[in-house]
Backbone as a ProteinNet text record, in pm:
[ID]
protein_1_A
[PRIMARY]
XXXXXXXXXXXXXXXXXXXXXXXXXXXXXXXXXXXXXXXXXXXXXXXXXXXXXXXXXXXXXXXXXXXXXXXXXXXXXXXXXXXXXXXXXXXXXXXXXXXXXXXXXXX
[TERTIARY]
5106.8	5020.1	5017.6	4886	4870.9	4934	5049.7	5095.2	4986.2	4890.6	4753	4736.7	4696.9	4645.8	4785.7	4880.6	4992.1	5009.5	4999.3	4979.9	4897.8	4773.8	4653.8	4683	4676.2	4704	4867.8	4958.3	5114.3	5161.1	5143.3	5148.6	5005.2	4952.2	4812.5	4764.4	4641.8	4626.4	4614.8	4627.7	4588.3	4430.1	4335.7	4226.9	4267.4	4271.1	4301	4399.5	4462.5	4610.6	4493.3	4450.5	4390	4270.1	4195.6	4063.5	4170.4	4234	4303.6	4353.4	4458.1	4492.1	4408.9	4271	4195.6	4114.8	4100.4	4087.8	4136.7	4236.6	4334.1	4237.5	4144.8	4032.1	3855	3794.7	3693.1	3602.1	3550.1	3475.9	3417	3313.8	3241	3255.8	3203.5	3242.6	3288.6	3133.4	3126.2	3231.8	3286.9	3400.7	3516.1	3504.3	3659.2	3642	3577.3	3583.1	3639.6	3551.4	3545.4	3728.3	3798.5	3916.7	3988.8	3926.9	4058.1	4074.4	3955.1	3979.5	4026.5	4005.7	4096	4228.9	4277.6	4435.9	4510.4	4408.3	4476.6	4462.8	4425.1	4377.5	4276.3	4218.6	4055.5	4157.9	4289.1	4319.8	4289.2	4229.1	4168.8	4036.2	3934	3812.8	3739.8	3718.9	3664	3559.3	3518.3	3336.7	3317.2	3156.4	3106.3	3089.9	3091.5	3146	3280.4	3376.5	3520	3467.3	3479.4	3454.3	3374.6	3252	3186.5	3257.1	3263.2	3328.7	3453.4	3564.1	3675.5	3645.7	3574.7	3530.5	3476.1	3375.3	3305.1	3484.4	3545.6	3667.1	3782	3808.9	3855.8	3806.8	3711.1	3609.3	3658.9	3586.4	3586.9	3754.3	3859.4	3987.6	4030.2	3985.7	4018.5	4058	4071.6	4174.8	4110.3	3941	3882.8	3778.6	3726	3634.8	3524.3	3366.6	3238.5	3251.2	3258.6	3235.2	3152.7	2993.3	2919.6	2868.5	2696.2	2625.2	2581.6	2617.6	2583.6	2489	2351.7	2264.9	2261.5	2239.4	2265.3	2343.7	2482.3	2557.6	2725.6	2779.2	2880.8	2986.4	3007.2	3162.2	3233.4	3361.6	3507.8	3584	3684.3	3794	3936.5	4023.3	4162.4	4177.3	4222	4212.5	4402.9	4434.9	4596.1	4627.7	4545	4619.6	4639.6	4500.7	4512.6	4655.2	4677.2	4809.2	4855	4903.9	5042.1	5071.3	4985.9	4933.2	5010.1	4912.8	4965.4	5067.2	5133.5	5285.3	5371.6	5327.9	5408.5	5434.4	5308.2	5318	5381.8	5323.7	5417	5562.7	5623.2	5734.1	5800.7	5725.4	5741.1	5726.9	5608.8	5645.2	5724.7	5822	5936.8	6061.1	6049	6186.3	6185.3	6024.7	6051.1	6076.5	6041.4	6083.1	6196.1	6261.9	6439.9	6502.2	6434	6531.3	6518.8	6428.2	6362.9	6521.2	6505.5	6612.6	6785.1	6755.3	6932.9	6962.1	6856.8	6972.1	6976.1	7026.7	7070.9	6925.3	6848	6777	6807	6933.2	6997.2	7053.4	7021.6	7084.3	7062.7
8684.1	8605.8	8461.7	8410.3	8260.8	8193.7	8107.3	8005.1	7895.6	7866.9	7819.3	7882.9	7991.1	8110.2	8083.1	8111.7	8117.6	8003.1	7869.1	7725.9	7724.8	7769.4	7739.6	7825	7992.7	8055.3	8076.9	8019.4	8010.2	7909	7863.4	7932.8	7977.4	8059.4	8056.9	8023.6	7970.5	7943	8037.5	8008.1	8176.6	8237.8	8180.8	8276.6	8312.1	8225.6	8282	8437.5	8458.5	8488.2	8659.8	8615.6	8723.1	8819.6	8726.5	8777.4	8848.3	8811	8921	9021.7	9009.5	9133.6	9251	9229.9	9275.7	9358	9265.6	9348.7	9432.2	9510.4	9640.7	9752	9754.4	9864.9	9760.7	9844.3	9788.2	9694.3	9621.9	9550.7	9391.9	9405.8	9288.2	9154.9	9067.3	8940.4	8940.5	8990.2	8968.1	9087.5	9244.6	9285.6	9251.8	9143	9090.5	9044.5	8873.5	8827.6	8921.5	9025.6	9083.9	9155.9	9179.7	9256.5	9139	9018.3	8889.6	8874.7	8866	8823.9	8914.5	9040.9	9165	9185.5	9168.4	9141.9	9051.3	8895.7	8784.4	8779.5	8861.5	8843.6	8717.4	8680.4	8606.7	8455.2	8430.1	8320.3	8251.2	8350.8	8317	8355.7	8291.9	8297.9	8241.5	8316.4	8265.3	8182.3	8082.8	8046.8	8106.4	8161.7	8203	8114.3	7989.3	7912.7	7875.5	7907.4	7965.3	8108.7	8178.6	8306.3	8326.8	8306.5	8295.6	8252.8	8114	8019.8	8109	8115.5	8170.9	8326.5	8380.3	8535.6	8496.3	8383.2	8345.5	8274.5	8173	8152.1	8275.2	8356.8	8511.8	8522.9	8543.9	8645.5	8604.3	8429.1	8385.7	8362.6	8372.7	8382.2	8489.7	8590.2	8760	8802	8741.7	8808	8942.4	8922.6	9021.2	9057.9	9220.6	9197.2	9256.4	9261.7	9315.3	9478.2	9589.8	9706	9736.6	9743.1	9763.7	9714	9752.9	9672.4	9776.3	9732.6	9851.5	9770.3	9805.1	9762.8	9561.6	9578.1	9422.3	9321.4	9397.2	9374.3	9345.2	9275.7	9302.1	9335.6	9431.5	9493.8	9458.6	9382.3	9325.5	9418.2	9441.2	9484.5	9372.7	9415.2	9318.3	9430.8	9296.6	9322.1	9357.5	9365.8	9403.5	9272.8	9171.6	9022.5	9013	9091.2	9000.3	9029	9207.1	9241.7	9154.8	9155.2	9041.2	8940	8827.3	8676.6	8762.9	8864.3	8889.1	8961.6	8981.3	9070.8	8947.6	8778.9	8703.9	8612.7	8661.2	8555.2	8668.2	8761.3	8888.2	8809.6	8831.1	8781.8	8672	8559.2	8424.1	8395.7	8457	8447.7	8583.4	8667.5	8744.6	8634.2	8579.7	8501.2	8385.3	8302.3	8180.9	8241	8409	8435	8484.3	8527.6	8531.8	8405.4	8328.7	8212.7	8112.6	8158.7	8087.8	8197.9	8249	8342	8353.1	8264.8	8199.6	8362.5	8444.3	8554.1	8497.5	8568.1	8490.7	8595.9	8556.3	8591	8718.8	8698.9	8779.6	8897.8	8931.2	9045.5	9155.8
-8239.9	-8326.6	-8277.8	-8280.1	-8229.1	-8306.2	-8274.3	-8359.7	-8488.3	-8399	-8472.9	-8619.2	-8607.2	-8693	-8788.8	-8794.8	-8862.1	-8963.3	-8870.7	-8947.9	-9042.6	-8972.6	-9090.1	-9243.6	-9228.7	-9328.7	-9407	-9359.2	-9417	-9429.8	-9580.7	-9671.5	-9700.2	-9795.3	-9827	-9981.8	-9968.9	-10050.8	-10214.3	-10323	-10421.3	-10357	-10357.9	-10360.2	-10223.4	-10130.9	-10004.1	-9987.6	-10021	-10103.4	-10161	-10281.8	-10273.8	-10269.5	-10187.4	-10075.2	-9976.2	-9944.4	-9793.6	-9834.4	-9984.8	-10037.3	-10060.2	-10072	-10192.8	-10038.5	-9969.9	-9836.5	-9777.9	-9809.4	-9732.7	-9772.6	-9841.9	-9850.6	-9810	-9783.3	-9771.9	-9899.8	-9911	-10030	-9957.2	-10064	-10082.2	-10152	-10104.4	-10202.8	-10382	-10430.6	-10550.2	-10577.8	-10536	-10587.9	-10557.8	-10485.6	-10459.3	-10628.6	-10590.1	-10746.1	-10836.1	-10891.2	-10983.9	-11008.6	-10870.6	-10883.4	-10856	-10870	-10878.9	-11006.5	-11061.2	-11187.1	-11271	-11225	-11332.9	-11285.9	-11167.8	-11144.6	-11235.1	-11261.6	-11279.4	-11402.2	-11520.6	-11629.2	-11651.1	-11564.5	-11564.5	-11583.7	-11507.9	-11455.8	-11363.5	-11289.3	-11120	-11158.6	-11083.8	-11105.9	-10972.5	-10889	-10722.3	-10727.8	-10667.5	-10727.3	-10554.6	-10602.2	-10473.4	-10344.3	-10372.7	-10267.2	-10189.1	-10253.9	-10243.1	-10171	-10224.8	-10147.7	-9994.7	-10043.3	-9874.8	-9760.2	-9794.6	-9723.7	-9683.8	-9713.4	-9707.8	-9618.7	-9664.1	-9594.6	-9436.7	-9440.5	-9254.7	-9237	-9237	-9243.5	-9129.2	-9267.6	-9173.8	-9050.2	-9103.7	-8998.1	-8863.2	-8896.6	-8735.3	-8680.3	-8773	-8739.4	-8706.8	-8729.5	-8659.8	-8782.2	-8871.8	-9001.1	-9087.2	-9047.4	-9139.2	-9061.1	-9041.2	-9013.6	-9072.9	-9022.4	-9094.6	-9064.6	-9207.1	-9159.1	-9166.2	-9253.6	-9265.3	-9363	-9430.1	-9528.4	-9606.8	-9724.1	-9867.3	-9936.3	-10008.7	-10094.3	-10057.2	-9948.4	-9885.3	-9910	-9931.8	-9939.6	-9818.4	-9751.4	-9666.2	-9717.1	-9636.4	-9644.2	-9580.4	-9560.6	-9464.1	-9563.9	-9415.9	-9410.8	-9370.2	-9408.3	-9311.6	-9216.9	-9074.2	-8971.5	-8966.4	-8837.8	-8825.1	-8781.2	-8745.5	-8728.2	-8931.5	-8964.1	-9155.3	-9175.3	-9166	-9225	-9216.7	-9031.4	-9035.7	-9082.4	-9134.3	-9204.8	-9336.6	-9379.5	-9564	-9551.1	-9482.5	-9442.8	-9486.9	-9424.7	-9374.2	-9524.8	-9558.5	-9704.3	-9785.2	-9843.6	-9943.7	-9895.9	-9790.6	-9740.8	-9827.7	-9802.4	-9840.7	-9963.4	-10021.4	-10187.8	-10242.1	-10197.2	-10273.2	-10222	-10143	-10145.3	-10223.1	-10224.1	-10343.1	-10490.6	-10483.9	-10651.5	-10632.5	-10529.3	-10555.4	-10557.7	-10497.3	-10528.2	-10646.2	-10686.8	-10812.9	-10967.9	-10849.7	-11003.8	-10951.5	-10851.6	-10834.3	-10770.1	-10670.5	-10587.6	-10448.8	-10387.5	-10245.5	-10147.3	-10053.3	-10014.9	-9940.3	-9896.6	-9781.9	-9852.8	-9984	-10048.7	-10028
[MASK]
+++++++++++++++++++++++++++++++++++++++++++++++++++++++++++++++++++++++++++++++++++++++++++++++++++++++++++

């Protein structure tokens, strides 16, 4: 993994965070939104300018790519660079919540 790539997305941001999650199956913008805001109990709320932005973002970073177009609609997927980025954060936020609860990381 390009050191670059790593900087930019780790840590990530929340929507960032979970546009990539939401990507391990195929989907579109507006059902990302829609499965952010039903994860988050409508705490998170993407604006479609957040989203777009963030999706060309990926793209042109390798993190996601275009699978095809439904009712003119795009479909991205995460790529196996995305995994590794959301491998790296999952990572990073289970250890700020173990340590947030006083366990030793190394347990």
């Amino acid at each position: 993994m390009n050191n670059k790539i790593r900087r930019i997305y780790v840590p990530m941001t929340e929507s960032g965070f979970y546009i990539l999650y939401c990507l391990q199956q195929p989907q579109h913008g507006y059902g990302i939104c829609q499965q952010v805001k039903q994860m988050t109990g409508g705490e998170l709320v993407i604006s479609a300018g957040t989203m777009y932005g963030t999706l060309s973002k990926m793209e042109k970073d390798g993190l996601i790519a275009f699978v095809r177009e439904e009712e003119k609609r795009k479909l991205y997927q995460i790529t196996s660079l995305g995994t590794e980025i959301l491998s790296l954060e999952l990572h990073r936020i289970e250890r700020l919540y173990k340590n947030s609860r006083g366990e030793n990381v190394n347990e």
